[in-house]
mmJSON file of the N, C-alpha and C atoms, coordinates in Angstrom:
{"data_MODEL":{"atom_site":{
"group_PDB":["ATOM","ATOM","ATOM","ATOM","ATOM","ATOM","ATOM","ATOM","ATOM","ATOM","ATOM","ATOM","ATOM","ATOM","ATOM","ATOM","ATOM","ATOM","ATOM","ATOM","ATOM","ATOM","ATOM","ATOM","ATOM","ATOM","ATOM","ATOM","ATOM","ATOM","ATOM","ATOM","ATOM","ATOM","ATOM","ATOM","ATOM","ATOM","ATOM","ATOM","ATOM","ATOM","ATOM","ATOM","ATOM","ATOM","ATOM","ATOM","ATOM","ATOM","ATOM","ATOM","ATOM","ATOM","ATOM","ATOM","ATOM","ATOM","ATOM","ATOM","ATOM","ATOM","ATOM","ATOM","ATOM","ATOM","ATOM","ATOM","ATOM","ATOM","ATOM","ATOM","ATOM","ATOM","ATOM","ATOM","ATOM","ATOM","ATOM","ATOM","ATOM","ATOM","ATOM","ATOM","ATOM","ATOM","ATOM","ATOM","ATOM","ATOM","ATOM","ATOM","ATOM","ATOM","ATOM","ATOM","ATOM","ATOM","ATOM","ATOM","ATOM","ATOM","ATOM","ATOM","ATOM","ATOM","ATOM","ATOM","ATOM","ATOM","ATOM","ATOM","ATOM","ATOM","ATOM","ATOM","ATOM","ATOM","ATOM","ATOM","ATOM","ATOM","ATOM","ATOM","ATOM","ATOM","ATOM","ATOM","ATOM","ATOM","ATOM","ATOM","ATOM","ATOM","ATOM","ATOM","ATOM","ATOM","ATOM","ATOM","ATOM","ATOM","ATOM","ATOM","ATOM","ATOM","ATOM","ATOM","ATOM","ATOM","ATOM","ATOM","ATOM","ATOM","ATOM","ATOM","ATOM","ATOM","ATOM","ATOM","ATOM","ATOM","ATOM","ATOM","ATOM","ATOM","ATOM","ATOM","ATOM","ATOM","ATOM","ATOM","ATOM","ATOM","ATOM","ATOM","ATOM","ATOM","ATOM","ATOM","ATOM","ATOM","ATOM","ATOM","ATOM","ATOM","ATOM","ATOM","ATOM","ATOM","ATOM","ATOM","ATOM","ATOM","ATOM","ATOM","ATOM","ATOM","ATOM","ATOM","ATOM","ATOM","ATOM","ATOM","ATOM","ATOM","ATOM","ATOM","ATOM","ATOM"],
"id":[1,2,3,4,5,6,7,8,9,10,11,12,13,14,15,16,17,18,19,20,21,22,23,24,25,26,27,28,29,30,31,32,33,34,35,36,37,38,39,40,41,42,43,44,45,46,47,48,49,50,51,52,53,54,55,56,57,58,59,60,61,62,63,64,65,66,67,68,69,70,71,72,73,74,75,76,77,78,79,80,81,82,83,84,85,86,87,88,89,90,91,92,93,94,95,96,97,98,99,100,101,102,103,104,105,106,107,108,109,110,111,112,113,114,115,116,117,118,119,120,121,122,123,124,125,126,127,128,129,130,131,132,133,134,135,136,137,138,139,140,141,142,143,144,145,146,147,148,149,150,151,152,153,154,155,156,157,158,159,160,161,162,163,164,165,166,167,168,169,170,171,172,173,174,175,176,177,178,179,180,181,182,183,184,185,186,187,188,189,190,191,192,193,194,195,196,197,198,199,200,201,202,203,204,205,206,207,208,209,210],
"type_symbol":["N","C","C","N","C","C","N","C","C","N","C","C","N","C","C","N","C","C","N","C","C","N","C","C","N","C","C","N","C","C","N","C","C","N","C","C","N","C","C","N","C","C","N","C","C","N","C","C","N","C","C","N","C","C","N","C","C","N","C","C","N","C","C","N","C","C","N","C","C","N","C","C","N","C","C","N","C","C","N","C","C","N","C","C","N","C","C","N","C","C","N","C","C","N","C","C","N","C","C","N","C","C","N","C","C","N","C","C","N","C","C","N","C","C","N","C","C","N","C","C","N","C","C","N","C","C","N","C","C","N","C","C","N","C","C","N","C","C","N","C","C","N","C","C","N","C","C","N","C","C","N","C","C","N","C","C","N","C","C","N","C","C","N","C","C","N","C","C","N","C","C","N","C","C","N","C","C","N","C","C","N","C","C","N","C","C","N","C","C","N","C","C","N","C","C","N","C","C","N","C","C","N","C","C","N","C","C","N","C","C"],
"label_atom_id":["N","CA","C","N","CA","C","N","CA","C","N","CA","C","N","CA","C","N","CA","C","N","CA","C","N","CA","C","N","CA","C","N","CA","C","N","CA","C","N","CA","C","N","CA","C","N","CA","C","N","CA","C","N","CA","C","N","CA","C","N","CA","C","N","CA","C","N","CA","C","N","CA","C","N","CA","C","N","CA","C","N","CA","C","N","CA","C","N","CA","C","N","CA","C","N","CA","C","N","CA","C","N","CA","C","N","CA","C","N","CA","C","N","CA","C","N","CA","C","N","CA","C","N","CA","C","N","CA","C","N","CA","C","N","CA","C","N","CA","C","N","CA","C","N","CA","C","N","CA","C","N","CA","C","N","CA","C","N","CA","C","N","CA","C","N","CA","C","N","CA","C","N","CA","C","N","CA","C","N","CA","C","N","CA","C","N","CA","C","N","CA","C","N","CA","C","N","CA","C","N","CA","C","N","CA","C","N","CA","C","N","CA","C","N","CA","C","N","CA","C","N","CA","C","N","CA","C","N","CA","C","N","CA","C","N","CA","C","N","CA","C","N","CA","C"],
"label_alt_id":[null,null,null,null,null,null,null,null,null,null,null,null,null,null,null,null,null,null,null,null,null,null,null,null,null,null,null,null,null,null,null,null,null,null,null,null,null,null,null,null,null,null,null,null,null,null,null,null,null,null,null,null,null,null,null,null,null,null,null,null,null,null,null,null,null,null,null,null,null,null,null,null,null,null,null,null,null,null,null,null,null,null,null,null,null,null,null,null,null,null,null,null,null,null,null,null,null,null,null,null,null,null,null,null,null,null,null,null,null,null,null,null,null,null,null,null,null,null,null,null,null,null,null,null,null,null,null,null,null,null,null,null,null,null,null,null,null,null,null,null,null,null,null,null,null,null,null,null,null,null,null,null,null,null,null,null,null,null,null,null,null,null,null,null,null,null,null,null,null,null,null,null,null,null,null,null,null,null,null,null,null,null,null,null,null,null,null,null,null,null,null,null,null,null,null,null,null,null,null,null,null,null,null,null,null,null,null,null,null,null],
"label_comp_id":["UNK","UNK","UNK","UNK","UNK","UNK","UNK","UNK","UNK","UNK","UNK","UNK","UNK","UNK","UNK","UNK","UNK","UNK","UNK","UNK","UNK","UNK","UNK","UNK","UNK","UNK","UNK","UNK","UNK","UNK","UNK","UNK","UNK","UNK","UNK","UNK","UNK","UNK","UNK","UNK","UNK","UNK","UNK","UNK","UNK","UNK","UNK","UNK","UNK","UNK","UNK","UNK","UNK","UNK","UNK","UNK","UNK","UNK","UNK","UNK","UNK","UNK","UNK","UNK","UNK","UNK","UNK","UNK","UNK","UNK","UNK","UNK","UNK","UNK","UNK","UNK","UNK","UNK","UNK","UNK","UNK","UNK","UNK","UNK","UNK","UNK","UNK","UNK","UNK","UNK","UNK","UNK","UNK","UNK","UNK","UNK","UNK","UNK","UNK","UNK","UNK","UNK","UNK","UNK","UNK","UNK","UNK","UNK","UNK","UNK","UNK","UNK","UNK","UNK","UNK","UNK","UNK","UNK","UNK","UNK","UNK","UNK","UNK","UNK","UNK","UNK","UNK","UNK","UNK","UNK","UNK","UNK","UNK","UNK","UNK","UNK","UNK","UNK","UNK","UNK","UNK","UNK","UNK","UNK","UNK","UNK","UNK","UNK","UNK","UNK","UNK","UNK","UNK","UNK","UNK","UNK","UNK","UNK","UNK","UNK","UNK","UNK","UNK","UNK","UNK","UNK","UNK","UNK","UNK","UNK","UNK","UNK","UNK","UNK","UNK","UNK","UNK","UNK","UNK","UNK","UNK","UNK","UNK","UNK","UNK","UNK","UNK","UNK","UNK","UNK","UNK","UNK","UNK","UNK","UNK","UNK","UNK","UNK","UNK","UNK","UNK","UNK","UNK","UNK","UNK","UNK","UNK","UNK","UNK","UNK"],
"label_asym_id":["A","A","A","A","A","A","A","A","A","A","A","A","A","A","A","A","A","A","A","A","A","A","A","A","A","A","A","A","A","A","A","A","A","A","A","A","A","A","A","A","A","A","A","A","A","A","A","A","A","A","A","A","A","A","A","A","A","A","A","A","A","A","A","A","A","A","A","A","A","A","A","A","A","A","A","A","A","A","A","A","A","A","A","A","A","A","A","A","A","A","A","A","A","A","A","A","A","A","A","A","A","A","A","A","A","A","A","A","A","A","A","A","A","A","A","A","A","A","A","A","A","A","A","A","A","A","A","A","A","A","A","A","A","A","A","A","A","A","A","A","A","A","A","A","A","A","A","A","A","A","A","A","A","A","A","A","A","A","A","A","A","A","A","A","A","A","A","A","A","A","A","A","A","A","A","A","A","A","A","A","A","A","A","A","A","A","A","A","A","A","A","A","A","A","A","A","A","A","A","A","A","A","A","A","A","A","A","A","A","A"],
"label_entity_id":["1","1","1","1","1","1","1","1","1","1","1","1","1","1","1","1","1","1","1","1","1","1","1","1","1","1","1","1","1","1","1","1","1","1","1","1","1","1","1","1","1","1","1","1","1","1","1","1","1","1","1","1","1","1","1","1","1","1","1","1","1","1","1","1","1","1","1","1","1","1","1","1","1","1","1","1","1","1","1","1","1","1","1","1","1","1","1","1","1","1","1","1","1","1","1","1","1","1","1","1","1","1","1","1","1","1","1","1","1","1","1","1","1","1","1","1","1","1","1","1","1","1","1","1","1","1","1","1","1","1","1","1","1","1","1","1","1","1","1","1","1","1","1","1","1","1","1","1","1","1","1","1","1","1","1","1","1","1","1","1","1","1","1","1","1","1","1","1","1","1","1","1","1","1","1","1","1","1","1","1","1","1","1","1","1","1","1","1","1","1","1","1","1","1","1","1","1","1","1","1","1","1","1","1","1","1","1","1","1","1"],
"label_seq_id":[1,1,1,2,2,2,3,3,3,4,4,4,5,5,5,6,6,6,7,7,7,8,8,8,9,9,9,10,10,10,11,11,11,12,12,12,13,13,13,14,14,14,15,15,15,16,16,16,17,17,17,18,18,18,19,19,19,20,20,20,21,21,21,22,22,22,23,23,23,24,24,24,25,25,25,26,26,26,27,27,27,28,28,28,29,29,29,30,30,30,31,31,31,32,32,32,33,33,33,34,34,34,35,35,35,36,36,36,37,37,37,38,38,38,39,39,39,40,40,40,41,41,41,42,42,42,43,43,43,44,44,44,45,45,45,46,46,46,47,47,47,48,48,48,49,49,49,50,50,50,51,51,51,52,52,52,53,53,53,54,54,54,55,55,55,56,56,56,57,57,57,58,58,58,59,59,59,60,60,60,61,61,61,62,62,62,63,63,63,64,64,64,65,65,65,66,66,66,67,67,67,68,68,68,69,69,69,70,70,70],
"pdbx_PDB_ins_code":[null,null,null,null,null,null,null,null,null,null,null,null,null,null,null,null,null,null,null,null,null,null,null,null,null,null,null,null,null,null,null,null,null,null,null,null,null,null,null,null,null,null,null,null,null,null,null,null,null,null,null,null,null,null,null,null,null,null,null,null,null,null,null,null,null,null,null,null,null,null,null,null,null,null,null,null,null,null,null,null,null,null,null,null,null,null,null,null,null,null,null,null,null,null,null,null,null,null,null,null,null,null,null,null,null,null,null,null,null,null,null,null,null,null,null,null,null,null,null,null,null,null,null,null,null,null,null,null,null,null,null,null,null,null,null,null,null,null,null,null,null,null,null,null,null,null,null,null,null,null,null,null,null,null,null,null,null,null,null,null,null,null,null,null,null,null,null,null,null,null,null,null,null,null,null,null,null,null,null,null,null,null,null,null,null,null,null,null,null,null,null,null,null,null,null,null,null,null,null,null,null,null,null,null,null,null,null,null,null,null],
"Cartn_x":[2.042,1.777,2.0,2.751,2.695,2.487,1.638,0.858,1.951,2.774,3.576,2.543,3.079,2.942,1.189,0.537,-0.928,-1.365,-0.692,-2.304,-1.666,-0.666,-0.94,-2.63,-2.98,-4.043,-5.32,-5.502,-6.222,-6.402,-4.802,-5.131,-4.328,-4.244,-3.67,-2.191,-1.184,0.038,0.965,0.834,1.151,0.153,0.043,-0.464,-0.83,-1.101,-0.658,-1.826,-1.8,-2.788,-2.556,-4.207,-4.054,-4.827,-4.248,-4.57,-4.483,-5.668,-5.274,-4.119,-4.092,-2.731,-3.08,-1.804,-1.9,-2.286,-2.867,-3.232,-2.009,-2.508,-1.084,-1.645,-0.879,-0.948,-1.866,-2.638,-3.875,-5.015,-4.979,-6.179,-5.83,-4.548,-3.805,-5.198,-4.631,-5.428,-7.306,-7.51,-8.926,-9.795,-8.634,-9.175,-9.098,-8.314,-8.208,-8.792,-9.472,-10.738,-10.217,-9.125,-8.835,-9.538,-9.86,-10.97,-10.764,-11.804,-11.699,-10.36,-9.416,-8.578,-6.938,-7.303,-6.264,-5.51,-4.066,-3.109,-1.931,-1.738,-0.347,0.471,1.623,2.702,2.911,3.15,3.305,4.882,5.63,7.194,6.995,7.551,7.401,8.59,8.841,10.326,11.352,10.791,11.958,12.394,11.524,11.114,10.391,10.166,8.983,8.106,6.881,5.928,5.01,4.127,2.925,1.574,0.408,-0.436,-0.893,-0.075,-0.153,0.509,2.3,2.798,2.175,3.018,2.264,2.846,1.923,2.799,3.216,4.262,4.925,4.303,4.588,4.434,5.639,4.954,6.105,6.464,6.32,6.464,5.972,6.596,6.307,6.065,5.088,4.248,4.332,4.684,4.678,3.755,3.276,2.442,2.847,3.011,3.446,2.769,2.323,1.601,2.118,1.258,1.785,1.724,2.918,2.561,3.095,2.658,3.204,3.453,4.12,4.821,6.215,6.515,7.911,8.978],
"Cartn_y":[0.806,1.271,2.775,2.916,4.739,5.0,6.085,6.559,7.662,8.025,9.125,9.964,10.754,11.711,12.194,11.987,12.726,11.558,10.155,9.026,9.775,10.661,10.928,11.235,12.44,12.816,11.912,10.686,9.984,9.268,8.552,7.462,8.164,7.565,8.123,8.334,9.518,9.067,7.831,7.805,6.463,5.859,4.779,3.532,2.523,1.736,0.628,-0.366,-1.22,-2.209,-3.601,-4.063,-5.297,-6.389,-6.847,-8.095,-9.395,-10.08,-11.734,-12.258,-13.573,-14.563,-14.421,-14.897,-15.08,-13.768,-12.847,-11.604,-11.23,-9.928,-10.101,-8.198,-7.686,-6.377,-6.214,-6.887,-7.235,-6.551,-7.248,-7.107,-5.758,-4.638,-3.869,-2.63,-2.962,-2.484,-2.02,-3.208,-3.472,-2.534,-2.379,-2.163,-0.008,0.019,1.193,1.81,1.233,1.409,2.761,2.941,4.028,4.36,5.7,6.134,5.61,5.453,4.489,5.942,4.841,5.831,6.133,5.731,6.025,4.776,4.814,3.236,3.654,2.413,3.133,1.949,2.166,1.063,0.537,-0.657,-1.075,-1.725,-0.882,-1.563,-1.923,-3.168,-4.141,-4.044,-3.471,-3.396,-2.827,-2.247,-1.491,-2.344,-2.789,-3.467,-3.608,-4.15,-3.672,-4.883,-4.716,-6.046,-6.099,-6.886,-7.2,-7.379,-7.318,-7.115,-9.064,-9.912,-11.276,-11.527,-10.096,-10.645,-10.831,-11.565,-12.064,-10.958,-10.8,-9.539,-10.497,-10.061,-10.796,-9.638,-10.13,-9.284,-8.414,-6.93,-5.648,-5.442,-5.729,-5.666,-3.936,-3.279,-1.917,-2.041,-1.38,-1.502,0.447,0.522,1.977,1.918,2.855,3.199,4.251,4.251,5.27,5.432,6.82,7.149,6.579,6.675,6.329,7.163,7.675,9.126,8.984,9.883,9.759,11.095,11.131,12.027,12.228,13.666,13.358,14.894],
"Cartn_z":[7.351,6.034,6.004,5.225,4.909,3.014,3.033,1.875,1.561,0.565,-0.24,-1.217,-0.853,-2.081,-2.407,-3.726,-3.528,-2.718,-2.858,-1.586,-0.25,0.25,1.255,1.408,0.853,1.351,0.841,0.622,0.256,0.906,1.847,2.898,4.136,5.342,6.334,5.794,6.234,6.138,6.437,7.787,8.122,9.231,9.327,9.604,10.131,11.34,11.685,11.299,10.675,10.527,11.007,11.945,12.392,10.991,10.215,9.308,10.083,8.978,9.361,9.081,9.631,9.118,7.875,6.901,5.479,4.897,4.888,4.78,3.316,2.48,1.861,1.334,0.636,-0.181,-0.801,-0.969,-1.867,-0.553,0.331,1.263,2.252,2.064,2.245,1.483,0.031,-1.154,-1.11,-0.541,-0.19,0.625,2.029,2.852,2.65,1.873,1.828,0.626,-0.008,-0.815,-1.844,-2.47,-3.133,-4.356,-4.392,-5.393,-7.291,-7.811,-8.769,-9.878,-10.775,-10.988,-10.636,-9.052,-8.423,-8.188,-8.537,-8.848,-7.739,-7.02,-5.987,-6.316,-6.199,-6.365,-5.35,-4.44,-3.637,-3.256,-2.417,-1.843,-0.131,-0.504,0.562,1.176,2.509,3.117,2.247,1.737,0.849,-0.62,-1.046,-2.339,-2.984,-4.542,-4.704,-4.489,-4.699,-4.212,-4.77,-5.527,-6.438,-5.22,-5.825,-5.153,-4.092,-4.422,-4.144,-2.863,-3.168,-1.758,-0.687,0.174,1.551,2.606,3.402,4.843,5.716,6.551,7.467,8.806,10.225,10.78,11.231,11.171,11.573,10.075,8.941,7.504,7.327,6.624,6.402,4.995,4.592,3.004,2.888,1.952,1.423,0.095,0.279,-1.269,-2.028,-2.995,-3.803,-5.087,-5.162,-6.394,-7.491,-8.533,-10.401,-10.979,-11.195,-11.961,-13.487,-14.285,-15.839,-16.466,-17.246,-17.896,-18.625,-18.706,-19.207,-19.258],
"occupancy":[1.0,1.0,1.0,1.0,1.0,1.0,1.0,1.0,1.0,1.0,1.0,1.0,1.0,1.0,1.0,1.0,1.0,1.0,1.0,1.0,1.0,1.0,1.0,1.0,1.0,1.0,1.0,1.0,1.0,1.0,1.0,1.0,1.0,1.0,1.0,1.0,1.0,1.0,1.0,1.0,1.0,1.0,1.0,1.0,1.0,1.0,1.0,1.0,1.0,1.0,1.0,1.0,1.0,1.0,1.0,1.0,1.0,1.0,1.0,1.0,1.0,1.0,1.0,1.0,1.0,1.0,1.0,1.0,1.0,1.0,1.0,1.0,1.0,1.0,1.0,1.0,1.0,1.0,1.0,1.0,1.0,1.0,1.0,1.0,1.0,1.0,1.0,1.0,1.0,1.0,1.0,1.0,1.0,1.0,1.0,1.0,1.0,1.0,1.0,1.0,1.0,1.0,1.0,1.0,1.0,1.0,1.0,1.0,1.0,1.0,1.0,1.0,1.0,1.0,1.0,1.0,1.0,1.0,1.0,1.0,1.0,1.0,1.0,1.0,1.0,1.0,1.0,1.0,1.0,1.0,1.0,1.0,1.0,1.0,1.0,1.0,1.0,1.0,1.0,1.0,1.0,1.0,1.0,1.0,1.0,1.0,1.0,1.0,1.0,1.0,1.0,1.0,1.0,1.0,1.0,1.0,1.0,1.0,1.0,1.0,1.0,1.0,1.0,1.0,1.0,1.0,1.0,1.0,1.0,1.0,1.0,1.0,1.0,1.0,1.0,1.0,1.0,1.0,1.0,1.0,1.0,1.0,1.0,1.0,1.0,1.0,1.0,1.0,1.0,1.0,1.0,1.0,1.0,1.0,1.0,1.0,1.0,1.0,1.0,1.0,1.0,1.0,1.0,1.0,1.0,1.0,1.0,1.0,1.0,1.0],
"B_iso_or_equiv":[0.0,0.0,0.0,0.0,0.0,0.0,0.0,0.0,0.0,0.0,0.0,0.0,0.0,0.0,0.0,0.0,0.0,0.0,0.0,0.0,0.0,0.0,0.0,0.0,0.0,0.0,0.0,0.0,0.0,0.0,0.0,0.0,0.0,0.0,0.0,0.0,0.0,0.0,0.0,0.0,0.0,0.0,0.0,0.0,0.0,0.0,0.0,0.0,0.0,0.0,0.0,0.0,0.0,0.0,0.0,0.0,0.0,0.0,0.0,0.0,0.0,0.0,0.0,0.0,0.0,0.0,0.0,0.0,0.0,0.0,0.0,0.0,0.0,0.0,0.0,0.0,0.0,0.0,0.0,0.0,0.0,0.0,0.0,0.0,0.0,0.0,0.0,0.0,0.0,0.0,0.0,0.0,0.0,0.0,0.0,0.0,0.0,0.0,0.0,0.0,0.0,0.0,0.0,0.0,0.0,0.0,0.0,0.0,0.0,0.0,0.0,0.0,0.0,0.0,0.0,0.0,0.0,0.0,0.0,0.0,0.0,0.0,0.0,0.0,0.0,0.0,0.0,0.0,0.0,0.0,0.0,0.0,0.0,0.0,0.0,0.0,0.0,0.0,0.0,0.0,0.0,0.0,0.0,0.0,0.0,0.0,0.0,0.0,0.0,0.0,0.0,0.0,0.0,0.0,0.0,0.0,0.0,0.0,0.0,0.0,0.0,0.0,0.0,0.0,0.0,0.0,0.0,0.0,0.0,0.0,0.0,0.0,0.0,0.0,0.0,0.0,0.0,0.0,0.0,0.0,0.0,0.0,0.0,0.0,0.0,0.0,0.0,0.0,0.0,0.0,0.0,0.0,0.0,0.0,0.0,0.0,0.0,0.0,0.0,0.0,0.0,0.0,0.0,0.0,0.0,0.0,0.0,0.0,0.0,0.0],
"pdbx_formal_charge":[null,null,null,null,null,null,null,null,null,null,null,null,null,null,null,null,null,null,null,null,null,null,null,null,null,null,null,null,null,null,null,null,null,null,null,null,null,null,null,null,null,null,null,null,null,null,null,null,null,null,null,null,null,null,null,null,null,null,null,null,null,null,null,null,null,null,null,null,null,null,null,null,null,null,null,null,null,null,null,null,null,null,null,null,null,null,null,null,null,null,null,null,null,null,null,null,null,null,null,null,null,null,null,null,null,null,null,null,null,null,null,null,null,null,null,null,null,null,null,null,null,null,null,null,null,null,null,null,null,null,null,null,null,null,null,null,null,null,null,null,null,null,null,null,null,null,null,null,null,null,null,null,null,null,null,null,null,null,null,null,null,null,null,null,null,null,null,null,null,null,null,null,null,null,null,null,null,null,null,null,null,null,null,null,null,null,null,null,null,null,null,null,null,null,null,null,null,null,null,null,null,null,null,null,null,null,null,null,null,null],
"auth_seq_id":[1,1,1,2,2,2,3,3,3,4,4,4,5,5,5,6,6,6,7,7,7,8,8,8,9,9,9,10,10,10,11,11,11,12,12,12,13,13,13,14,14,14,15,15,15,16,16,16,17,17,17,18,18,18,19,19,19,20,20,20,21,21,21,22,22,22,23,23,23,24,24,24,25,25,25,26,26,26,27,27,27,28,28,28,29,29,29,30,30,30,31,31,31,32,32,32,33,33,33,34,34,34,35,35,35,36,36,36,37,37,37,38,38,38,39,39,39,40,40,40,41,41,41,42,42,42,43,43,43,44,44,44,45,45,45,46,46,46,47,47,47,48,48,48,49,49,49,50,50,50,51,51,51,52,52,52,53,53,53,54,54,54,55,55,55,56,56,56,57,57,57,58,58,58,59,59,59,60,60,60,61,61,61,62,62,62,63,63,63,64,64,64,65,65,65,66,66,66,67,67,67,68,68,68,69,69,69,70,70,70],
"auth_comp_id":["UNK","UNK","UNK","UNK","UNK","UNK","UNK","UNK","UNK","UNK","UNK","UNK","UNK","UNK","UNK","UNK","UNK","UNK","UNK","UNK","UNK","UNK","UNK","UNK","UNK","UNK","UNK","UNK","UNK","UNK","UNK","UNK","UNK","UNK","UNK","UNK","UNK","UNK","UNK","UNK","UNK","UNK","UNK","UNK","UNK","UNK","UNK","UNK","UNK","UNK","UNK","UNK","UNK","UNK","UNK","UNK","UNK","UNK","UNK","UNK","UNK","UNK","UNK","UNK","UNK","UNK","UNK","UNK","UNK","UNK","UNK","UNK","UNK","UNK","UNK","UNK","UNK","UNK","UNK","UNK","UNK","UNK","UNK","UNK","UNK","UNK","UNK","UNK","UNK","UNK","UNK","UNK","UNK","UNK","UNK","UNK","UNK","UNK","UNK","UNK","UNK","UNK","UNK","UNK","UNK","UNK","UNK","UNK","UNK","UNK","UNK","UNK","UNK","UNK","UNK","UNK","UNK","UNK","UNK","UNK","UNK","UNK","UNK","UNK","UNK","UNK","UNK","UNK","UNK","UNK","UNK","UNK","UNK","UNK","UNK","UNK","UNK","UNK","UNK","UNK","UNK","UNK","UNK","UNK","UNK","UNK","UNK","UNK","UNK","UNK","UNK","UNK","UNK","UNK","UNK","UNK","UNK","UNK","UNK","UNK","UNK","UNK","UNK","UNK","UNK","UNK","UNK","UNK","UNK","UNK","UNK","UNK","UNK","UNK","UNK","UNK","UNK","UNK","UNK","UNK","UNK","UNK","UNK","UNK","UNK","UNK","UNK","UNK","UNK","UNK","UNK","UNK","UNK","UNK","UNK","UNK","UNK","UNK","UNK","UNK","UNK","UNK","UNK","UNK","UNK","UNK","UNK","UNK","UNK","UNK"],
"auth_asym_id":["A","A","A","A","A","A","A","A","A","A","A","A","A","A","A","A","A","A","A","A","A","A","A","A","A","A","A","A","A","A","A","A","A","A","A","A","A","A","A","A","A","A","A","A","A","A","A","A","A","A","A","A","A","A","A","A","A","A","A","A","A","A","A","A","A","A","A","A","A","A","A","A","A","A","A","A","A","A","A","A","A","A","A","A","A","A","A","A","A","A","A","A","A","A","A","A","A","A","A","A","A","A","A","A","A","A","A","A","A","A","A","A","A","A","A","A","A","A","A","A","A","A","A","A","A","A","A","A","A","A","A","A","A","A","A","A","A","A","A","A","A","A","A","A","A","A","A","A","A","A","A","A","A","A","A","A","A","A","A","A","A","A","A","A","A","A","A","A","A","A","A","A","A","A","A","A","A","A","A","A","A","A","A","A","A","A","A","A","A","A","A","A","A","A","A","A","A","A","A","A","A","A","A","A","A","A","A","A","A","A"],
"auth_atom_id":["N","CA","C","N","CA","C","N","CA","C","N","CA","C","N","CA","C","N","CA","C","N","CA","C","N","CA","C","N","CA","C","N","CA","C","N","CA","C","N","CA","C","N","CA","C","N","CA","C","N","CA","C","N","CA","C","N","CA","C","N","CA","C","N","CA","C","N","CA","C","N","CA","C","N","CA","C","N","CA","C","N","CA","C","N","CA","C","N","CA","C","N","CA","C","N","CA","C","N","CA","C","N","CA","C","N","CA","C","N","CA","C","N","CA","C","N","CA","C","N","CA","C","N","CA","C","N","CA","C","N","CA","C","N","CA","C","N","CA","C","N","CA","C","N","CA","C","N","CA","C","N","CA","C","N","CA","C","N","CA","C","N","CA","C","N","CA","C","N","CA","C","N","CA","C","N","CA","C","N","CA","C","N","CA","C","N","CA","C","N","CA","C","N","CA","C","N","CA","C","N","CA","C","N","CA","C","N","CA","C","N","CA","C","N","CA","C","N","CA","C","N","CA","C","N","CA","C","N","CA","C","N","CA","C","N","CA","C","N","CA","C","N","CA","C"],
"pdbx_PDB_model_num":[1,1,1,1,1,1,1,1,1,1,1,1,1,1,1,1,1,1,1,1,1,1,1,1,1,1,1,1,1,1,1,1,1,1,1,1,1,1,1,1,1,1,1,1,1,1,1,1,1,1,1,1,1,1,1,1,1,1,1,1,1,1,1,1,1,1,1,1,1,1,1,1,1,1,1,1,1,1,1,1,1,1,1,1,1,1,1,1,1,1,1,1,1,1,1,1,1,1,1,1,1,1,1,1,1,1,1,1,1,1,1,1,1,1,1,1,1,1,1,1,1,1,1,1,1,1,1,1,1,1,1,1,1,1,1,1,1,1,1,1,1,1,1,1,1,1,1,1,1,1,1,1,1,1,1,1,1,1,1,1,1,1,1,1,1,1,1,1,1,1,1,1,1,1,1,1,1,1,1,1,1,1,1,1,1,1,1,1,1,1,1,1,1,1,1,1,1,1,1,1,1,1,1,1,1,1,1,1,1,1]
}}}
């Protein structure tokens, strides 16, 4: 897992997490308890991924802030 941008300093930069089988982005989410507010986008191997996908193992999950403006 690696955290971009402001969740750098919110979650580790990068990562290694041991999950259960079946485990998915969701329980990714969980475990990293981000402050109420704070929304990260989730790309799965270099895609994007909803909070349901499933992790494979060696799967790289990036987080990326939500930012708005214009």
């Amino acid at each position: 897992m690696r955290c971009f941008g402001s969740l750098a300093a919110i979650g580790p930069g990068t990562q290694r997490m041991e999950l259960p089988e079946g485990a998915g982005v969701a329980d990714v989410l969980a475990r990293l308890a981000l402050p109420e507010g704070v929304e990260a986008m989730p790309m799965l191997d270099g895609g994007p991924a909803a909070p349901a996908s499933p992790l494979r193992d060696g799967a790289v999950l990036d987080l990326l802030p939500i930012v708005e403006g214009g």
